[in-house]
C-alpha positions in Angstrom: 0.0 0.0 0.0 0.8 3.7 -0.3 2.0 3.5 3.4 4.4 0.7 3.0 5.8 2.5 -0.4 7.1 5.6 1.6 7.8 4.0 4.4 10.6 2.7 2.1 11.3 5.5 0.5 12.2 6.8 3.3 14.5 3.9 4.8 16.0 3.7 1.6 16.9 7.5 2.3 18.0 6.9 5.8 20.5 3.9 4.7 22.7 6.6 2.3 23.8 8.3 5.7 25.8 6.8 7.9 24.4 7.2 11.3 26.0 9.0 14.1 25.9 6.7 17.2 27.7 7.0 20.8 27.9 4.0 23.1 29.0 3.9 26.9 31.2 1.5 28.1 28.2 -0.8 28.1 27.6 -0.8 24.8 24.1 0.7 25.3 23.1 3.8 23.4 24.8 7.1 24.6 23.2 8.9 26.2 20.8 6.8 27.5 18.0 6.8 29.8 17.9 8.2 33.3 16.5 6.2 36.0 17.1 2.8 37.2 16.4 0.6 34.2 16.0 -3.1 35.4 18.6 -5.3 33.6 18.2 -8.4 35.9 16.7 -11.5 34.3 13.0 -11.3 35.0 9.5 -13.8 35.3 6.2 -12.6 35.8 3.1 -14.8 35.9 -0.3 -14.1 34.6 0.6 -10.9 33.1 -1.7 -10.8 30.0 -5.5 -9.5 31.7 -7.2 -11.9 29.4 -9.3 -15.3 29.8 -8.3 -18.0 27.6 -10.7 -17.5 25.0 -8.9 -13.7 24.9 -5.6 -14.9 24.6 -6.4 -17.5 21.8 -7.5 -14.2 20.3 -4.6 -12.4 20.8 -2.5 -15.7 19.4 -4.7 -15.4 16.0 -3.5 -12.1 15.9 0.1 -13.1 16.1 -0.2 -15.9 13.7 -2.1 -12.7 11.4 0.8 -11.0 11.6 3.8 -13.8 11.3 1.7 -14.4 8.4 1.7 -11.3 6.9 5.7 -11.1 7.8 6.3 -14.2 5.8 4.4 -13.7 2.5 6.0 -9.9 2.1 9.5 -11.3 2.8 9.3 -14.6 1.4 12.4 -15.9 3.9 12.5 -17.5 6.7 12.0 -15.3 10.2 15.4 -14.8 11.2 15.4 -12.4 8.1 12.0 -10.8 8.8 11.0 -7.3 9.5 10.0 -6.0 13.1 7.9 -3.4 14.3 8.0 -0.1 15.6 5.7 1.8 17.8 6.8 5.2 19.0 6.5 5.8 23.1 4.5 9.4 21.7 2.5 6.8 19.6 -1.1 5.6 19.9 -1.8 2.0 19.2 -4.2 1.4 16.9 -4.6 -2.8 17.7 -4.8 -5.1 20.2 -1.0 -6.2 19.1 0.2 -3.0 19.3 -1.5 -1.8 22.7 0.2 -4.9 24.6 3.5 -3.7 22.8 3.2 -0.3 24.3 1.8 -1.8 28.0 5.0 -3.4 28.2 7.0 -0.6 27.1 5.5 1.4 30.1 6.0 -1.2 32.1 9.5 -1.6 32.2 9.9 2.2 31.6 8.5 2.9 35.1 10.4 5.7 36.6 12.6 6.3 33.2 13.5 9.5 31.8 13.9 9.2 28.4 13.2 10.9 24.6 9.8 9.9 23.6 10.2 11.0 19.8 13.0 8.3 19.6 12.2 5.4 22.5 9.5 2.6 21.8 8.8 -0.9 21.6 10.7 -2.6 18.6 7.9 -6.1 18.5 7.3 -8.7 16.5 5.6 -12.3 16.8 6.6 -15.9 16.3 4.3 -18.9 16.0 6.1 -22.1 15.7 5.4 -25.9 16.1 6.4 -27.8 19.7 9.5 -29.1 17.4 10.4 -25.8 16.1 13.4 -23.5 17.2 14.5 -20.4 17.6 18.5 -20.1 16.6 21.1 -18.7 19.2 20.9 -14.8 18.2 21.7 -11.2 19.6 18.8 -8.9 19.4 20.1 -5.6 17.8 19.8 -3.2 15.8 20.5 -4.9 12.4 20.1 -2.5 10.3 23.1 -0.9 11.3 25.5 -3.7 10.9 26.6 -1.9 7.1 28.1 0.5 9.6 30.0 -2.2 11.2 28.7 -1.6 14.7 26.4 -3.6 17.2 23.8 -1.5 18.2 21.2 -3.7 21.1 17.8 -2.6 23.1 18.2 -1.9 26.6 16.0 -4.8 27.4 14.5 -7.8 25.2 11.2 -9.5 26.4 9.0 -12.6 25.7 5.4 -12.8 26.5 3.6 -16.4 26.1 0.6 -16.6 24.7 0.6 -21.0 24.5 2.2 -23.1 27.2 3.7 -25.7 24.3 7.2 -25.7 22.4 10.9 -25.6 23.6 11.9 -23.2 26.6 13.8 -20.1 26.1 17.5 -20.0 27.3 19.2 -17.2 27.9 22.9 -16.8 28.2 24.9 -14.1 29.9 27.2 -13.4 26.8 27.1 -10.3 24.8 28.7 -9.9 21.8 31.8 -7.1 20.8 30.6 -3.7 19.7 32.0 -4.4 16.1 30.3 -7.5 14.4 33.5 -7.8 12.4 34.8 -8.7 15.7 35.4 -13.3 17.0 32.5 -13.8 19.2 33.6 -17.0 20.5 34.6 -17.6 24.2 32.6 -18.7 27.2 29.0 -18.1 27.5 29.2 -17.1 30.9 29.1 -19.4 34.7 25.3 -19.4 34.6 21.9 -19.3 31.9 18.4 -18.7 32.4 15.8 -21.3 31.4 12.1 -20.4 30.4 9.2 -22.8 30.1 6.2 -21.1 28.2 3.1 -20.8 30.3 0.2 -18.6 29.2 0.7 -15.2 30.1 4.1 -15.6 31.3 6.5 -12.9 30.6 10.3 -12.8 30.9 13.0 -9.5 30.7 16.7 -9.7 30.6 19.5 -7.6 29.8 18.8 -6.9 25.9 22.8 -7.4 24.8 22.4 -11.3 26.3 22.7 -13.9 23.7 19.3 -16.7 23.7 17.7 -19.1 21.6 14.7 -21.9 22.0 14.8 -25.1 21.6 12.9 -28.2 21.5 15.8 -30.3 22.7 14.9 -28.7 25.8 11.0 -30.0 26.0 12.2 -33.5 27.9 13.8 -30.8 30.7 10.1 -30.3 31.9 8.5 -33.7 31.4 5.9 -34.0 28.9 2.2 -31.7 28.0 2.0 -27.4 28.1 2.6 -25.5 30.9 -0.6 -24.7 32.3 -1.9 -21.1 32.9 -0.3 -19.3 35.2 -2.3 -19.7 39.0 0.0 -17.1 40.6 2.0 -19.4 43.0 5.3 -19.5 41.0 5.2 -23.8 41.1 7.3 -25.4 39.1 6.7 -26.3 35.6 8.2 -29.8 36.5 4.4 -30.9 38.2 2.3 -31.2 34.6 1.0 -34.5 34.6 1.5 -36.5 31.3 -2.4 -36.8 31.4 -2.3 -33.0 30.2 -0.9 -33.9 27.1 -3.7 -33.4 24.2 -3.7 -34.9 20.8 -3.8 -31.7 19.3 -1.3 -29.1 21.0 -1.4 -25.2 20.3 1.6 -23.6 18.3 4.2 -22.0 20.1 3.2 -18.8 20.2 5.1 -15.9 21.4 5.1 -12.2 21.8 8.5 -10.4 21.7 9.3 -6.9 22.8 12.9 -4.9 22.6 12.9 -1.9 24.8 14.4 0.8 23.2 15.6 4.1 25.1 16.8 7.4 22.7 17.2 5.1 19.7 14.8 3.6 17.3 16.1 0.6 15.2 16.9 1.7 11.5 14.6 -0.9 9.4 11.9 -1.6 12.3 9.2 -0.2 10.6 5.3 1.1 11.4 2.5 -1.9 11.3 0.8 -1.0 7.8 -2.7 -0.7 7.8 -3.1 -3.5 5.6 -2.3 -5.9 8.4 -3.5 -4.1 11.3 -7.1 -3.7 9.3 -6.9 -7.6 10.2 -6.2 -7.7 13.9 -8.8 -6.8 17.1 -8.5 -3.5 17.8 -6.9 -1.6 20.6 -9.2 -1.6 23.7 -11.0 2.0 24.5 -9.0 3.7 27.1 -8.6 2.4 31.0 -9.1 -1.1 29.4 -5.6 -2.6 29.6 -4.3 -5.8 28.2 -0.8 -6.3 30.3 -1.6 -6.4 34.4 2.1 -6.6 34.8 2.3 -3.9 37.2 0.3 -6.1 39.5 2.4 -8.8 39.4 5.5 -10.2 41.8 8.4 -12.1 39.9 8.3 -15.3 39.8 10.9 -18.1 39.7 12.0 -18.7 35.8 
């Protein structure tokens, strides 16, 4: 549509300059936020304010708009677009309103740039076997530029309870991608079951993946909903195993503070015309705020 054509007009504009970008000794953006941004691998249970029958909604969505993402691209997901809605934005879908809940939720007490912070988001729905490769989050689209560029904080969100856990490792990768990134991964990792309305944060330079190797770690059947008591995802009886299972469905969220990723781009309306709209406002999907953090 006419949206999508100057949207890459004007990317294609944007790529003939090179960038001017500062870094701390982090690697984060300089400058960055002010405030005590939360860095510390993070679980919260029941953090999506919907009933089942609302979540499956919200899954149909994602599947909409993995959908979407694969047709225009025609490649596989690792070389798909993301999406970008402004912290000065409105959201004009369902999708896009849970973006921005999370966005305020971890930017709780944050001073930052509105006109260039926002939630970078995209979705992912993948058989029980499927996986999801060992990857940096970053800013890709300024790897021409020969420098690593990664969102103060990456997120997942479950919508299903089925498909290989999420393992995050304590590694970050050198500021130049030119650069050997091999070496330990770090003393420790962080393991992630999906369970419907789960939602995890860590430090958004950490390098993680999903896989279905790790399914037997957790004995067999989805996580059930979350009940609030933190038990371990080790007590699912085989007996909730159905013949049918749910994709893995996931909703992922970068937080990004001053900087907005180069070739993230705005949900067209041709694919948001598809989705449940956002909810009128006081209605909110995320109850995250609410929520105490739970073991991983």
């Amino acid at each position: 549509d006419s949206e999508s054509d100057a949207s890459s007009d004007a990317n294609s504009d944007a790529s003939s300059e090179a960038p001017e970008i500062g870094l701390d000794q982090h690697g984060r953006v300089h400058p960055g936020p002010e405030g005590p941004v939360n860095y510390a691998f993070r679980a919260f249970d029941r953090c999506v304010a919907l009933d089942e029958a609302g979540r499956n909604a919200l899954a149909s969505d994602c599947l909409a708009v993995f959908t979407a993402r694969q047709a225009e691209d025609e490649e596989t997901y690792s070389a798909g677009e993301t999406y970008f809605l402004g912290a000065d934005e409105t959201p004009g879908s369902a999708l896009e309103q849970l973006a921005m809940d999370i966005f305020k939720f971890h930017a709780q007490g944050i001073t930052f740039d509105p006109a260039r912070s926002g939630a970078e988001w995209w979705t992912l729905v993948l058989d029980e076997e499927s996986d999801v490769a060992f990857h940096w989050d970053k800013d890709y689209g300024l790897e021409e530029y020969g420098v690593n560029v990664f969102p103060h904080l990456s997120t997942v969100t479950y919508l299903t309870g089925t498909g290989g856990a999420t393992m995050v490792l304590p590694k970050t990768a050198p500021p130049l991608p030119s650069e050997d990134i091999s070496g330990p991964t770090g003393l420790f990792a962080f393991c992630s079951r999906p369970k419907p309305g789960k939602h995890i944060s860590f430090d958004g330079r950490f390098l993680h993946f999903a896989s279905s190797d790790l399914l037997d770690m957790f004995g067999s059947g989805p996580a059930p909903a979350g009940d609030g008591t933190g038990a371990s995802a080790a007590t699912v009886e085989a007996s909730a195993v159905t013949a049918a299972q749910p994709p893995r469905t996931t909703f992922l969220v970068n937080i990004w503070f001053n900087h907005r990723p180069r070739d993230a781009v705005a949900l067209p309306n041709s694919v948001r015309a598809k989705l449940a709209p956002a909810r009128p406002a006081g209605a909110a999907l995320w109850t995250g705020a609410m929520m105490t953090p739970q073991a991983p």
